[in-house]
N, C-alpha and C positions, 0 to 999 in steps of 0.2 A: 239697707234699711227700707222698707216699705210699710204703709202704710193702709189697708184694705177698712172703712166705714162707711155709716151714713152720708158722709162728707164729699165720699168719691175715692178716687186715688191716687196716692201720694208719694213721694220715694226719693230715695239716691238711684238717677242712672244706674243702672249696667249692676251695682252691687245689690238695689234691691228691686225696684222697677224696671222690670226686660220689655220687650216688644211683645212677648206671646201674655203679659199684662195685659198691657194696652187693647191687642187685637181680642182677647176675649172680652173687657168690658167693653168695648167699643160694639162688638156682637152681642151683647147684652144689651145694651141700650139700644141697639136697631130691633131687636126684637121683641123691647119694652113700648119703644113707640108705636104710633097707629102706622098700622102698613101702609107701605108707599109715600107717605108724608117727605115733606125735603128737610131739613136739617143744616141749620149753619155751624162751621166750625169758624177758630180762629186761633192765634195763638201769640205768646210771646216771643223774644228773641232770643233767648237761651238756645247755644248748640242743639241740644237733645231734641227742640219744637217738632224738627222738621223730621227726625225719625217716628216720632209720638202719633207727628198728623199722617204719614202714612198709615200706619195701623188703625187709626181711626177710620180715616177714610177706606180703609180695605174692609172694617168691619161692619160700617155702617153700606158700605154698597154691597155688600154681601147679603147684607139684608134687605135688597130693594129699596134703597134709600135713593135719593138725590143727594149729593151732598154740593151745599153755596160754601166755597172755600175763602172766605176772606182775608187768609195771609196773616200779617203781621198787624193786630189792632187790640186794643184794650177789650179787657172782659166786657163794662158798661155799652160799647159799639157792639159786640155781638148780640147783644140782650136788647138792645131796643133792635138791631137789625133782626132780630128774630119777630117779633113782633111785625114788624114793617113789612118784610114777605109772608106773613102767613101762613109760617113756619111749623112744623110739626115740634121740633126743639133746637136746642144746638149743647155743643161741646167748648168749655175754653180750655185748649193747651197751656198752662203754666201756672209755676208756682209762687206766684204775690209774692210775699215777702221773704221768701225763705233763700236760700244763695243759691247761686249756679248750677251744682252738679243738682240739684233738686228739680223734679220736674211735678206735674199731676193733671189730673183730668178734672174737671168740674162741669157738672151736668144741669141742664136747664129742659122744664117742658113750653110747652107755645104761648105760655104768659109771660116768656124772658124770663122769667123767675125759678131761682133754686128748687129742687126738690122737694117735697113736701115728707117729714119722717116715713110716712105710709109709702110714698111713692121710691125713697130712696130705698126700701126695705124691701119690694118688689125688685128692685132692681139687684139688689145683691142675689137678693133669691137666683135670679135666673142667672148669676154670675157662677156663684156658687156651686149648681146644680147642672149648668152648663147647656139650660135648653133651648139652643140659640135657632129661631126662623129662622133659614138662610132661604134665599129665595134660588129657584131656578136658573139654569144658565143666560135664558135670554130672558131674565125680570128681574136680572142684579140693575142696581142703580146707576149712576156714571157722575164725576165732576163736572160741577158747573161755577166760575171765574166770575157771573155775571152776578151783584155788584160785585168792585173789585175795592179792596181797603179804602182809596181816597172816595169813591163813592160812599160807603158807606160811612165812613169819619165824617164827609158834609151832611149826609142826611142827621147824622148824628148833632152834627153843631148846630142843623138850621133849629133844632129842637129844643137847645141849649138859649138859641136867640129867642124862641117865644116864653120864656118865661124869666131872661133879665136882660136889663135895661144897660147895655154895655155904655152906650151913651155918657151914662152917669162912673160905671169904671173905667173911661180910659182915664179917668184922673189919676189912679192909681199904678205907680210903678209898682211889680212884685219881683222877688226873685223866688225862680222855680229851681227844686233839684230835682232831674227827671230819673234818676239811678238808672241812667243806662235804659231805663223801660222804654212803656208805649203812652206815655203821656206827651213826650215830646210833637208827636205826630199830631195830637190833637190842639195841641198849644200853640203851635206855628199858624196851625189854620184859622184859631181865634183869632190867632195877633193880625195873618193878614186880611181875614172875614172883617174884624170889628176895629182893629187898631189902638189894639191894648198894648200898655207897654208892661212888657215882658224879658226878663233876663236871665236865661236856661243855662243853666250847667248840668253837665254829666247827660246833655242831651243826646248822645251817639247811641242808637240804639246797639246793644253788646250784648253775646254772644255766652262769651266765654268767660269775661272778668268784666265785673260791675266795678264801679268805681271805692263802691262801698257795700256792705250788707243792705240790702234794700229797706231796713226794718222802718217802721214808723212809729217811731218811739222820742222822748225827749233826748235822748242818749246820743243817738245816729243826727237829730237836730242839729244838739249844740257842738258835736264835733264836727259835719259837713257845712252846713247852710246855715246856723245861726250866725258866725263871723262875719258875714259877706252882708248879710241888710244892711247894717247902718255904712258902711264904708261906700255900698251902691247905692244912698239913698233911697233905698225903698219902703215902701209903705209896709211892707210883709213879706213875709217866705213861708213858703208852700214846697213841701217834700212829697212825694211820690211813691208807694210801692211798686214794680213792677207792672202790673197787672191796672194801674191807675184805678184800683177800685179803693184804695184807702188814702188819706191825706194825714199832715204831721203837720203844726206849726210853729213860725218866728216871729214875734215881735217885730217893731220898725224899732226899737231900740236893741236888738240882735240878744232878745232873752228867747231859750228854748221852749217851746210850753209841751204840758205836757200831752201823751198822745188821749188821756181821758175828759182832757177839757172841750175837744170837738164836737159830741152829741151833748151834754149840757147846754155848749153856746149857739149851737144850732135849733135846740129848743125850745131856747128862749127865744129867738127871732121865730120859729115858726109857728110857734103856739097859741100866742095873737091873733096872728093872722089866717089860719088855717080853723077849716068847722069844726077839727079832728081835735079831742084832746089829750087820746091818752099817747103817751110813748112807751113803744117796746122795746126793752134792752134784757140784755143776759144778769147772771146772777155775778159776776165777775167785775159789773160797771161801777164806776164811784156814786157815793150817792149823794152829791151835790145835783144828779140830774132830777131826784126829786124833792128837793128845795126850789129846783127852776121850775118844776110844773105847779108846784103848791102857787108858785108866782100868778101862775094864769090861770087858777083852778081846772088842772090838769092832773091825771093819774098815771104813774109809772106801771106798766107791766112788767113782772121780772119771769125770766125764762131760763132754764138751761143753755150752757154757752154749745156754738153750734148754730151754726147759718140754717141750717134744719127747724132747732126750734121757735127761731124768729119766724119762719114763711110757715110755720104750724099755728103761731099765733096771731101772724096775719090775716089768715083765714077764717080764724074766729071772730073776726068784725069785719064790718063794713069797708070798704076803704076809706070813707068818709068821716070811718069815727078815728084816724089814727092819724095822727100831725106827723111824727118822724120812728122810726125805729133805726136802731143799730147799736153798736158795742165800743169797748173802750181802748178800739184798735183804729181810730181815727174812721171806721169803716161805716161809713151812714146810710140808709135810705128816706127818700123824701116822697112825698106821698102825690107831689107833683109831677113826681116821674115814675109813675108805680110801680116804687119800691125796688130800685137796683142799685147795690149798693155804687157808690159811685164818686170816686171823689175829686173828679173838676167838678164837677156838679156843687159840691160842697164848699170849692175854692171859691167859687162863686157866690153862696149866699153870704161866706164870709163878708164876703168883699162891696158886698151890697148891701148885711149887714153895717160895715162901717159908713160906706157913702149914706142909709138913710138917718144913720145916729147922727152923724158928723164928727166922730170919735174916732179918735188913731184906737189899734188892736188893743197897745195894752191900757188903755182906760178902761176898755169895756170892759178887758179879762180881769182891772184891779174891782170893779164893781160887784166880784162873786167874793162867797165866803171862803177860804182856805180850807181845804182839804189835801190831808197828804198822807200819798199810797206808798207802799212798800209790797214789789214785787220782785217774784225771782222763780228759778224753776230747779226741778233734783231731776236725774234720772230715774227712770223707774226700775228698779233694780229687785224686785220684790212682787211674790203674788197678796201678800199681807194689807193690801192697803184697807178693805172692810175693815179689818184691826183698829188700824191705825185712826180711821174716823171714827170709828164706837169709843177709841180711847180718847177722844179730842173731842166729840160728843159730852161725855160725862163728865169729862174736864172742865168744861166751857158752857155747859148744860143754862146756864144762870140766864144766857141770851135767846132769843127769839130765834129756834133752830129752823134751816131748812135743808132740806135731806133728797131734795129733784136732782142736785146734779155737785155730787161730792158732797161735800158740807160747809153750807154757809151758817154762821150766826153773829145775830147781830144785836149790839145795845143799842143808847139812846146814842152815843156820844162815837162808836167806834166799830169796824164789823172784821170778820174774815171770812175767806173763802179757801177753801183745800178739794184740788177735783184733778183726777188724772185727765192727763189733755188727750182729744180726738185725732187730732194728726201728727204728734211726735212720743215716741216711749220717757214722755217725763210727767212728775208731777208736779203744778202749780201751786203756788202760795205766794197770795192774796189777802194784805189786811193794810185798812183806812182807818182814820181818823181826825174829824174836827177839829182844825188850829196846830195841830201837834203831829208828830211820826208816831206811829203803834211799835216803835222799837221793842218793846219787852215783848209784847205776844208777836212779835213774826216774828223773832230771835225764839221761841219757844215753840212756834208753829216747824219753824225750819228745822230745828234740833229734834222734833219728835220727827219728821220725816227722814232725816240722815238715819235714826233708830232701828228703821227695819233693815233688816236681812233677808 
């Protein structure tokens, strides 16, 4: 199973993602970037990493690269360490939330930041087409160790210390589920930086077998980490993808939430406070998060789903006119770290959110209105899907249609979305609504998708 888009790339080890994958994107992207520039990589801990970052690293020194190998650290740690050396881009080895035998590549240019649609499209081009600059025998690149992971993890924390006040969090015990990832690395060096009380499970960084599916979702919540708050006293629980670029959370009364309510309640705390008011999210997001910005006379931007079309639309403003962006996979950017998706970052305004309220999690969370989503995914077993949305179109017609990325439409009181996904062969189906479940139309969403052949 592999995966080739705007996204980067994606796979099952060995059955669909090979090494001569790797090593050619990886010769694409040295050839993409400006010559000679240095390059960070890094990666997860999944078996397959350390084959991956070879090829990488053969491809990018093939192209007169330098490459800074950072080891084993979170996507968020290589994106500001790019930044921080004055880095041409970098590479992260690993796949967030998807299981073990999965692995992929995700690409960044020298603002830390994702690809830009134009720039990812250039980059396939030369993937595609195969017209990779290799440089000469004595002007290939060579590794370079220097910083090494804990270096860069403190530079990364000392970062996290200029803009919260831990002072006011050590009140707070959490429990984290690290699934096996690389949050734990970063979590340990809070607790002993700042002397927060923290209580990590699943924190072994692993290889082979996660403890659990990494997902960040209410689902993998309340069967791993929601049980354990209230029995540890803590304040909250804090779940992990892989890749600690996404977060998932638990009540201190060990209720799951769900993974759509983290950019709503982060918007609301940032919105206020922040010059920025609009927030960017995908078309896929619940839309309690534009109830939270009507709050603070704020505007929601909706986009095609795709970490692509967020940094397409961040482009489009200022950085100073956008409080938060991100999606309703617990995965946020905040405009104070510019724009990586990032989620200790996010554990954090939580947590700051409640110390400035003086409000445990679920008062804050009982303060929104109820919205309740219904999702699920089909495989894609069919080239008919145009069909399928012209026939859910005309069906559905009566709603406020949009047609950017699959087909959403929406009334006053309830919406859906139907869009084949960018990095697995399935389709997605998506429908909300206000106080109630949309049972009849996702039962009728779903059943015209089972349809094709």
């Amino acid at each position: 199973m592999l995966r080739i888009s705007h996204v980067g790339l994606r796979g099952v080890v060995g059955r669909g993602l090979t090494a001569a994958h790797v090593l050619d994107f990886a010769a694409a992207f040295g050839t993409f970037l400006e010559p000679g520039c240095r390059v960070v990589i890094g990666r997860d801990p999944r078996a397959s990493g350390i084959m991956l970052r070879e090829g990488v690293l053969a491809g990018l020194t093939a192209c007169g690269h330098d490459v800074v190998d950072l080891g084993v650290v979170s996507t968020p740690v290589i994106q500001h360490c790019i930044r921080n050396l004055e880095a041409g881009g970098g590479v992260s080895i690993g796949a967030s939330h998807n299981t073990a035998d999965w692995n992929a590549l995700k690409f960044f240019g020298p603002e830390g930041i994702y690809l830009s649609t134009a720039e990812a499209g250039e980059l396939l081009d030369i993937y595609h087409l195969r017209r990779f600059d290799f440089a000469p025998w004595d002007r290939t690149g060579k590794a370079v160790e220097e910083p090494c992971a804990a270096e860069a993890i403190d530079s990364y924390v000392a970062v996290l210390g200029e803009h919260y006040d831990f002072e006011k969090l050590r009140r707070f015990r959490v429990v984290v589920d690290c699934s096996n990832g690389t949050s734990s690395m970063i979590l340990r060096r809070l607790e002993q930086r700042y002397g927060l009380d923290m209580v990590l499970i699943n924190e072994r960084t692993e290889g082979r077998r996660f403890a659990h599916d990494p997902a960040t979702n209410r689902e993998t919540v309340a069967l791993q980490l929601a049980p354990l708050v209230k029995p540890l006293g803590a304040d909250a629980g804090f779940l992990f993808d892989i890749d600690s670029d996404r977060v998932a959370l638990a009540t201190e009364t060990g209720e799951a939430v769900s993974e759509e309510m983290v950019l709503p309640l982060l918007a609301d705390y940032l919105l206020p406070r922040r010059e920025g008011k609009l927030v960017i999210t995908n078309l896929s997001t619940t839309a309690l998060v534009e109830e939270v910005a009507r709050r603070h006379g704020g505007k929601v931007i909706r986009v095609p789903v795709g970490r692509q079309a967020a940094i397409d639309a961040l482009t489009s403003y200022r950085p100073e006119q956008v409080a938060i962006a991100g999606e309703g996979t617990g995965a946020v950017m905040m405009s104070q770290f510019r724009f990586v998706y990032d989620g200790i970052a996010a554990m954090l305004a939580v947590l700051t959110m409640m110390a400035e309220q003086g409000r445990r999690l679920s008062e804050i969370l009982a303060g929104y209105p109820v919205y309740k989503m219904l999702k699920t995914q089909l495989p894609l077993v069919s080239a008919r899907v145009p069909e399928l949305l012209t026939e859910l179109q005309e069906r559905y017609g009566s709603g406020r249609v949009n047609t950017t990325d699959g087909l959403r439409v929406d009334w006053p009181d309830r919406w859906f979305h139907v869009r084949v996904s960018q990095t697995e062969p399935v389709i997605r189906v998506i429908a909300e609504r206000r106080d109630e479940e949309p049972r009849e139309l996702f039962e009728e969403l779903v059943e015209a998708v089972r349809r094709l052949d």
